[in-house]
N, C-alpha and C positions, 0 to 999 in steps of 0.2 A: 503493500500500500504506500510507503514513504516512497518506493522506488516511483510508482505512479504519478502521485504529487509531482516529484522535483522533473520528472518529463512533462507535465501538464504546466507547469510553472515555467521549464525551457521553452517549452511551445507558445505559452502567452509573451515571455521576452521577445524570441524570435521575430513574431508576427508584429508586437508593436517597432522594435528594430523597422521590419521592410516596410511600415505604413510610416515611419520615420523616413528613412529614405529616400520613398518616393514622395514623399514630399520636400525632401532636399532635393529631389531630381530635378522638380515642376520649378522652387525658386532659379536654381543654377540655369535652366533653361530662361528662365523670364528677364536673370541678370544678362544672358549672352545675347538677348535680342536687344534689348534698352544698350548694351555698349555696342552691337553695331549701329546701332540709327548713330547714338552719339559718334562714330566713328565716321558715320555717311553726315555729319552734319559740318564735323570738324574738315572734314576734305573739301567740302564746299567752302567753306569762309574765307578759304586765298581764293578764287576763283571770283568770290563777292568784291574782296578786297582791291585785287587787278581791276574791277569793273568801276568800282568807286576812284580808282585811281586813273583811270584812262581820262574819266568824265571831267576830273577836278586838272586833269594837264591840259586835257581840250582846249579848256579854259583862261589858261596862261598867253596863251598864242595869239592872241587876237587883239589888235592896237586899239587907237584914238577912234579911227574911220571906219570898224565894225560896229563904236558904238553910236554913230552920229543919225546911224537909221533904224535904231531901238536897239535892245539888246538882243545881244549874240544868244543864240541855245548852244547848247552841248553839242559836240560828233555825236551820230545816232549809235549806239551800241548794238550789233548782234548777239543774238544767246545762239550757242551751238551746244550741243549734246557734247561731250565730254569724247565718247568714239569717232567723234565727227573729225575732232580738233586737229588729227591726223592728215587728215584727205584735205582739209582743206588749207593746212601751212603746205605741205607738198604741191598745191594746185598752184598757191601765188609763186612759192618757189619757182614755180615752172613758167607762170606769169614772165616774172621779171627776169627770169634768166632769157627766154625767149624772146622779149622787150630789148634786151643788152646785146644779146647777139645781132638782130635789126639793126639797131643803131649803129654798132662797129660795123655792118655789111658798108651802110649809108656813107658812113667817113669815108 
């Protein structure tokens, strides 16, 4: 009968253990989704920051005679997708390299 107990007494350990656990499962999963967003949010904020800063240099450029016929606006900014960003620095490279080669033909 003691023998029965101390097995019936492991089996209620046990059981609360794995309903313990999986409950450690479910938090460690809920922390690994909340630090990637924070991860997707943090890799955005240069991409903000390049944009804030394009708009605030735009701005530098522009004399006395841009403002005699109101104010100047900003360069317009494009948003591209992140996979985009590729294809399209490679497109103007090719732009302006094909532009440069022109020009030396011309001389």
């Amino acid at each position: 009968m003691a023998e029965l107990r101390r097995l019936q007494e492991i089996e209620s350990l046990t059981n609360r253990m794995s309903k313990l656990l999986q409950s450690l499962n479910q938090q460690i999963a809920l922390l690994q989704l909340g630090t990637s967003s924070v991860a997707d949010v943090t890799a955005n904020w240069i991409q903000i920051v390049r944009a804030v800063s394009l708009a605030a240099n735009s701005m530098m450029v522009y004399n006395e005679e841009d403002f005699k016929n109101g104010l100047p606006t900003t360069e317009r900014l494009v948003r591209c997708a992140l996979n985009d960003i590729g294809a399209i620095v490679s497109n103007l490279s090719e732009e302006q390299d094909g532009g440069k080669s022109e020009n030396s033909e011309e001389t």
